[in-house]
Each structure stands twice: as structure tokens, then as C-alpha cells.
ZAMARGU-4260 file (C-alpha; in steps of 0.2 Angstrom, whole numbers, plus 5000, padded with zeros to 4 digits):
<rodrens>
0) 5135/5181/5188 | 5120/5169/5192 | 5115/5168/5208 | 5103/5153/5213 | 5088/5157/5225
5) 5076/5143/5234 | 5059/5152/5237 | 5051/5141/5252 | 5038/5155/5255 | 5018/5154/5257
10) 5003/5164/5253 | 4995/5176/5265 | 4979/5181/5263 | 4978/5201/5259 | 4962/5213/5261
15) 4959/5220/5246 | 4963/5239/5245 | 4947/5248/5245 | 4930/5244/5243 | 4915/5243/5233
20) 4908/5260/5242 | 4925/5271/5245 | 4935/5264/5228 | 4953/5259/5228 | 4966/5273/5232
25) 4977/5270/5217 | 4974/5255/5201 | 4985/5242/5192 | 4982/5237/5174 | 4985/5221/5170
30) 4986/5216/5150 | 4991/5196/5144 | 4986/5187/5130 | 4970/5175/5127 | 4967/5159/5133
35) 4973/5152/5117 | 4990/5159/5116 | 4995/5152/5131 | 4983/5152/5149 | 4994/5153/5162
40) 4995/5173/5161 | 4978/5178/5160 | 4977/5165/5176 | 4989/5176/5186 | 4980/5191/5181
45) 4963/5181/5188 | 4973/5175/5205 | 4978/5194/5208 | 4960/5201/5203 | 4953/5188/5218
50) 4967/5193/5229 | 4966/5214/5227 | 4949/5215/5219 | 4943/5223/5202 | 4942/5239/5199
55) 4924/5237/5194 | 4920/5231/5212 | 4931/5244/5222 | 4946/5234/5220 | 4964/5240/5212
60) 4966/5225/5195 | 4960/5230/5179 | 4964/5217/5168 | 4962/5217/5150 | 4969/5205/5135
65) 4976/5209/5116 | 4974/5200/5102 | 4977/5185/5096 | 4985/5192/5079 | 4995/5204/5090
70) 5008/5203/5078 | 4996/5211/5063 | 4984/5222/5076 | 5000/5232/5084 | 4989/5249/5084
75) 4977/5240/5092 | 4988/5233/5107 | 4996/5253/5108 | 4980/5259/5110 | 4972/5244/5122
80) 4987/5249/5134 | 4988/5263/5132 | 4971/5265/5135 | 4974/5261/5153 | 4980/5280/5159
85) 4967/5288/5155 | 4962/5280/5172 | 4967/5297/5185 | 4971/5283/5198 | 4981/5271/5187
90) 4998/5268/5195 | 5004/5253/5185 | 5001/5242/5172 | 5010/5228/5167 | 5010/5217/5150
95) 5014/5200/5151 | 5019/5193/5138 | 5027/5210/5131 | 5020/5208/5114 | 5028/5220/5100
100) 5019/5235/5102 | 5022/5236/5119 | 5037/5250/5120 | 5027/5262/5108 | 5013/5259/5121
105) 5024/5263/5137 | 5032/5278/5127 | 5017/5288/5124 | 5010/5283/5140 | 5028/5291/5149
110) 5025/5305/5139 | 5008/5309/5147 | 5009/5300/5164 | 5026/5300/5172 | 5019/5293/5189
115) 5015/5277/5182 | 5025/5260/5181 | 5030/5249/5168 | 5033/5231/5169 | 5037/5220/5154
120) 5037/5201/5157 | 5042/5190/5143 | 5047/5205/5130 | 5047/5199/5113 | 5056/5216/5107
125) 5075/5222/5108 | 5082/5222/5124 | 5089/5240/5121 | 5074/5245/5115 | 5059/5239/5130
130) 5073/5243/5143 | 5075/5259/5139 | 5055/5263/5139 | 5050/5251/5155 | 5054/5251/5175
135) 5056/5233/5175 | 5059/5220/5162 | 5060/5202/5167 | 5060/5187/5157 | 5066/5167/5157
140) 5085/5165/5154 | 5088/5161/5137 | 5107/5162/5138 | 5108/5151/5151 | 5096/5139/5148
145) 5103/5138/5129 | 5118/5127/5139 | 5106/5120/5149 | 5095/5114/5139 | 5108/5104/5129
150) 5115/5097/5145 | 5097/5092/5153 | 5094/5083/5135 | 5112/5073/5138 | 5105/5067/5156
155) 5089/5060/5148 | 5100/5050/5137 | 5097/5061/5122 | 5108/5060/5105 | 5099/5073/5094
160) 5091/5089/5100 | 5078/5097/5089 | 5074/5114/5090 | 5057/5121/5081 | 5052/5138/5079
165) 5049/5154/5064 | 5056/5170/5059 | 5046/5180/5070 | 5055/5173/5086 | 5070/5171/5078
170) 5071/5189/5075 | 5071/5192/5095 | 5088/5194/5102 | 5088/5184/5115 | 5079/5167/5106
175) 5091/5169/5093 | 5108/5170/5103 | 5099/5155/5112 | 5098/5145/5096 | 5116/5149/5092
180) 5120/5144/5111 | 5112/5128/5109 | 5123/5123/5094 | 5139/5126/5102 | 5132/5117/5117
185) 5128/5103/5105 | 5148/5103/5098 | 5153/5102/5115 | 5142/5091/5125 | 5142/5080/5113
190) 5124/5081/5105 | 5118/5084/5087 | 5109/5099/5085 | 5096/5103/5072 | 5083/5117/5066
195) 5064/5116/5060 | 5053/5129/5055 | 5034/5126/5059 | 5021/5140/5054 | 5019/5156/5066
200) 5002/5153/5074 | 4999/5174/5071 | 5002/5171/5052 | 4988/5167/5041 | 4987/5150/5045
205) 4982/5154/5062 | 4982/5144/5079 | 4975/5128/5071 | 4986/5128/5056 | 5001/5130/5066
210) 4996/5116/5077 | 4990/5104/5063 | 5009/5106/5052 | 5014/5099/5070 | 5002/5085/5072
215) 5008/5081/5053 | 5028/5080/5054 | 5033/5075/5070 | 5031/5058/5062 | 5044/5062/5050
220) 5054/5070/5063 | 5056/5057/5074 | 5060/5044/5059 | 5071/5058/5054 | 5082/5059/5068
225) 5077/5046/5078 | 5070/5040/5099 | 5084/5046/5106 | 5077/5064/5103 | 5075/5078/5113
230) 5061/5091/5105 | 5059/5109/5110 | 5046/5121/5105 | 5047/5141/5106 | 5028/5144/5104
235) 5017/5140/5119 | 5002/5135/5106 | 5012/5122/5096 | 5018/5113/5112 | 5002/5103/5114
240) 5004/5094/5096 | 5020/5094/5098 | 5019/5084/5116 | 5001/5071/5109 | 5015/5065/5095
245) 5031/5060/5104 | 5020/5051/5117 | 5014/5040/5103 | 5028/5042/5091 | 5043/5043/5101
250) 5056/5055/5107 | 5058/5068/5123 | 5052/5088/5124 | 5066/5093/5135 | 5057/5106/5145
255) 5041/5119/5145 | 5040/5132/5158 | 5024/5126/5165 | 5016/5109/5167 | 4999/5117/5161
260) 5009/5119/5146 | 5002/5108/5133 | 5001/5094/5143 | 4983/5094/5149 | 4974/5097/5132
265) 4988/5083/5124 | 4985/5069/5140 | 4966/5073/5142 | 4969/5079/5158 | 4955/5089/5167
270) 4962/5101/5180 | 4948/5109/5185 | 4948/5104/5204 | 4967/5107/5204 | 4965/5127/5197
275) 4978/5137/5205 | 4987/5122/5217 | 5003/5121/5207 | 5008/5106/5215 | 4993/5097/5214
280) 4993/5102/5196 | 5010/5094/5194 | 5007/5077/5203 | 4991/5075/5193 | 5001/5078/5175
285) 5016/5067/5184 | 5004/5053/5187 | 4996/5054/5168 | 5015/5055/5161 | 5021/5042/5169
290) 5003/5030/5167 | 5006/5033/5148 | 5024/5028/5147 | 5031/5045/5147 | 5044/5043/5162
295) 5061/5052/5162 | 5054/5060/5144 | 5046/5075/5148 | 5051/5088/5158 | 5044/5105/5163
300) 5046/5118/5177 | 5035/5114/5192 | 5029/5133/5192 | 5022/5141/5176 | 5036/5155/5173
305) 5018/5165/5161 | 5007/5162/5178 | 5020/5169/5190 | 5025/5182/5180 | 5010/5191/5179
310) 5006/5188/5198 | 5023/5191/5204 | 5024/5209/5192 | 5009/5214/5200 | 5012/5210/5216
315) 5026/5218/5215 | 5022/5233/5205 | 5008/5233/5222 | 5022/5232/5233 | 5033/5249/5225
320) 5016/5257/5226 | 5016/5255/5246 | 5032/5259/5246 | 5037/5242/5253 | 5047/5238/5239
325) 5059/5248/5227 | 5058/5249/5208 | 5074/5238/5199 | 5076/5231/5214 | 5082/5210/5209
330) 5080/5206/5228 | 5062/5214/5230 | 5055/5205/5212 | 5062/5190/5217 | 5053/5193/5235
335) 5036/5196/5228 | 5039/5180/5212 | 5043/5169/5229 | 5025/5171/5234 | 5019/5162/5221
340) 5030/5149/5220 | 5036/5141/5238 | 5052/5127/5237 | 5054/5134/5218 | 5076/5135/5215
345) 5079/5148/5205 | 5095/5158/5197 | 5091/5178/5193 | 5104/5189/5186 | 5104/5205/5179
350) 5104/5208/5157 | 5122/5214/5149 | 5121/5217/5129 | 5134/5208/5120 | 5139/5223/5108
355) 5140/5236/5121 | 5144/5226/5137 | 5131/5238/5145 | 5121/5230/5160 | 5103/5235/5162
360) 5100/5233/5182 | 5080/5234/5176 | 5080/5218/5165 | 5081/5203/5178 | 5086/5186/5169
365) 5079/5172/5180 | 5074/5152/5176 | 5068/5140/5188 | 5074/5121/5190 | 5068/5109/5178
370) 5057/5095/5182 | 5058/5077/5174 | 5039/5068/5174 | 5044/5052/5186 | 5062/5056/5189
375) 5061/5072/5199 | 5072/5089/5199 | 5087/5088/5188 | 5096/5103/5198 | 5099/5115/5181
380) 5101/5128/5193 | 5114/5122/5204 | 5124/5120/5188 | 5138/5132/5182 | 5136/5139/5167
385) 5152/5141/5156 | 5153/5160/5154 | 5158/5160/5135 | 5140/5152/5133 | 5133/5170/5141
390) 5144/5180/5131 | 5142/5169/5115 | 5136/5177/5099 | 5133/5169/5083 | 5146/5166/5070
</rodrens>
């Protein structure tokens, strides 16, 4: 069951716990990617560091980052977060995005350190699998929004729907059954569904390479398939290409879940003043969108899901901790996401496996509205979802 939220809270300014001369009581470890596999993480990381201090000067964040190639440097991400309990007074740690790697990571550290908790955000392993070795899993609704993605591109007025991605993310569970989702969506809705491979930016090729096959056929691709096109992207790096080439060449990106998503570096827009006011960040990309031509062609959420994600895990994880909040608890994450996003609608539910029919009450599924550049909220969540799209697998 999907039950929609609107988050109309604000932010309170906290006291650090502890100080550079007593020390924190207890620590949090915070591990995202790098800058150039996607910003907004590390920045939720930075906003709870200023908020709760460092643990360097008395505070309770320690906040590292993994690889790039996390993909080819797994023993490296084990032993980065698992690094983290060695720390006596680590309570904590969460690992936003949860890159493969991670549930070896939270085993060994469970084997040793039973007092601390595990958050995954945005896993990109088996549900069964990170589940069963974290406290709390939470990540974007990719069963839902497989419907909704298809019925936001029919409001835009798109025919076609293009969905671009590579093995690796096709071999996570949810992305998959997202894909197959989409296509019945297509059948029944009405619109044309149809797959491209791009390069994964932790292959060979790299970040660049990756972005540069974009740059080169989303030419093709919109002569291919036509205007009337709605693009979507799985990889956060390739999104920025992907956006520079539709503005000039044609077509929609149906939605990213964050408007410092690809849009900055693709507009040439400078949000330096606007760090960390999401909706100043918003009316700035809106008012570049819809200067360029872009209206009612781009969408995004008005919140970065990556940013919110790691601020709202921590925060929360802070919260069990105090003992203000409960562990697996969808009201008390949703409490402690709200923070970070006030007026945001919502829908959260809880994860059921297909083969098993077995709900995991740790795994939270939650997506936010979509917003169209110049057109406004499109109200994805007040929409009811069909449930033989949530239960659909893959024929």
C-alpha cells in the first residue's frame, strides 16, 4: 500500500553533541561516493558534518568517500567501511549510495560490533541480500515509478519513451523489474517503449567515456525515434550529456531525482550562492530551463532524493541513538527525511519480494512528486498506482 506524505517542516538549528575539549559521546560514519559520481550525497554528508560537527573537532560525523571504480575496488570499499568500527565510540554508519560491497562490509562489521547500526541508502545489491545484513534500507520507488514514469511522459505529450542504461544496473532487481514495468506501462498507456545501452562509467572507459558515447548518439537518437521523446537515464554521471543534447537537439528527460542533477554542469549554471537552499536551487534551474526553451520538457524532483538521503539516514540514525526514534520505524524515517525537505509530497511503503511474497519492514520504498521546469508539480504521488504494476515481474 502506498501511502502519500506532505512534509511541510523546517530546520532547527542543533548544538553539536560534544566539543572540541570533552569529545562526542558516541560517532556516526558517513560513506558516499565522490563529487563525480553524483554530488548531492557527499553534500548531505557536508550539511550533517556543519550541523553535528566532525569528529576531528569534537563533533559526532565522520565522513569518508569510496571510489570511483567501486565496482572493480570492492575490497577496497569493505575495508574503507569497515574501517569505521575500529572507532570504540562508533554507533553508526551509513553508506549512501550502497555500492556492491556494502553487505560484505555490514557483515563483518555485525560480527565484531553488534552495538552499531547499518543504514543503506540507494542499495545497488539484492534486496534479500542487503536486507538481511542492515537495520534500515531505504531507496527511490522503482516499482512505482516504472508506471509513473510512463504516465508523467504521456502528460508531457510524449509518444516514445527511451530508457538508457548497462548490465551492471540491469542486474539489480529492482532497476530491472523497473524496466519490465515500464514496457507494460508503455502497452497500456499508450506509448512506445525502447532500450539503449550506453557504456557503465566504472568500466574502462571511465566517467568521460561514458559521457562522451552520450554527447555522440542522442543525435541519432532523437532522429531515431523522434521530438516527441521522453529520455530517461539510470546513471547520475550520464545525465548531464544526456540533458546539453535534448536541449539542442530535441526531445524530454522525464525526470531526475534532483535538480542539481546534470542540469547545472549542462545549462552553465553557477549555484554557488544557492548551496544548500533547495528551493532557491530550483527557481534558479527553472528560470535557466525555461530562458533556453526548455518548458514543460524537463522534469525533476524539487528535492535531491542522493542529498536527503544521506542527511535524513543520519539524522535519523542520530535520532535511534538518543533514543528518540526507533530503528525500522517508516514513521520515524520519514520524520527525520521531512527535515530536509519541507512542502515535499511524498509516498513511502514498505519492500515485498515477488518470489517469496515476504515483506521486509526495514526496506522503506519512498519517491517524491515530480516537478516539470515551467509547468509545476504533476501530482505522481496523488496517483494510484495499478497493483499488477507492483507485483509485475518480467516475462
Amino acid at each position: 500500500m502506498l501511502v502519500a506524505v506532505v512534509f511541510a517542516g523546517c530546520k532547527k538549528a542543533t548544538t553539536p553533541t560534544g566539543d572540541g575539549t570533552t569529545g562526542a559521546k558516541y560517532h556516526i560514519g558517513i560513506v558516499t561516493g565522490t563529487v563525480s559520481q553524483g554530488e548531492d550525497g557527499l553534500r548531505g554528508g557536508d550539511a550533517l558534518a556543519k550541523e553535528y560537527g566532525t569528529v576531528a573537532n569534537g563533533g559526532i560525523i565522520q565522513a569518508i568517500t569510496y571510489p570511483d571504480n567501486f565496482s572493480s575496488e570492492q575490497e577496497t570499499v569493505i575495508a574503507d567501511i569497515v574501517g569505521l568500527a575500529d572507532d570504540p565510540l562508533m554507533k553508526a554508519i551509513v553508506v549512501n549510495q550502497a555500492v556492491p560491497g556494502t553487505t560484505e562490509a555490514f557483515k563483518e562489521i555485525r560480527a565484531k560490533r553488534s552495538d552499531i547500526l547499518l543504514f543503506a541508502g540507494s542499495p545497488q545489491e539484492d534486496p534479500n541480500v542487503i536486507d538481511a545484513a542492515a537495520d534500515v534500507v531505504t531507496e527511490a520507488n522503482s516499482l512505482a515509478r516504472g508506471y509513473l514514469m510512463i504516465w508523467s511522459a504521456k502528460q508531457l505529450g510524449a509518444k516514445n519513451f527511451v530508457h538508457i542504461s548497462f548490465a551492471r544496473h540491469m542486474s539489480i532487481e529492482l532497476l530491472s523489474r523497473r524496466w519490465a514495468i515500464m514496457q507494460q506501462a508503455g502497452i497500456d498507456l499508450g506509448v512506445k517503449t525502447y532500450f539503449e545501452t550506453a557504456p557503465d562509467p566504472t568500466s574502462d572507459v571511465g566517467v568521460a567515456g561514458a559521457q562522451q558515447f552520450i554527447l555522440e548518439h542522442v543525435p541519432t537518437w532523437v532522429q531515431k525515434y523522434g521530438k516527441d521523446t521522453a529520455f530517461f537515464c539510470t546513471n547520475d554521471a550520464e545525465t548531464e550529456p544526456l540533458l546539453k543534447q535534448i536541449m539542442k537537439y530535441g526531445g524530454m528527460l522525464i525526470e531526475t531525482d534532483s535538480p542539481t542533477n546534470g542540469y547545472p554542469g549542462a545549462f552553465g549554471i553557477d549555484l554557488t550562492a544557492q548551496q544548500g537552499d533547495w528551493p532557491a536551487i530550483l527557481k534558479k534551474v527553472e528560470s535557466t530551463i525555461v530562458a533556453d526553451g526548455g518548458t514543460g520538457r524537463f522534469a525533476s524532483w524539487a528535492w535531491s532524493l542522493d542529498y536527503t538521503t544521506t542527511a535524513g539516514l543520519g539524522e535519523y540514525a542520530k535520532r535511534c541513538i538518543d533514543g528518540t526514534a526507533k530503528v525500522a520505524n517508516m514513521q520515524d524515517m520519514l520524520s527525520a527525511f521531512e527535515k530536509y525537505t519541507p512542502g515535499a509530497a511524498w509516498n513511502a511503503s514498505d519492500y515485498t519480494d515477488l518470489n517469496t511474497s515476504k515483506t521486509d519492514t526495514n526496506h522503506f520504498l519512498i519517491y517524491q512528486d515530480t516537478y516539470v521546469f515551467g509547468k509545476g508539480y504533476l501530482g505522481t504521488t496523488k496517483q494510484v498506482v495499478p497493483t499488477k504494476y507492483l507485483t509485475y515481474k518480467a516475462k
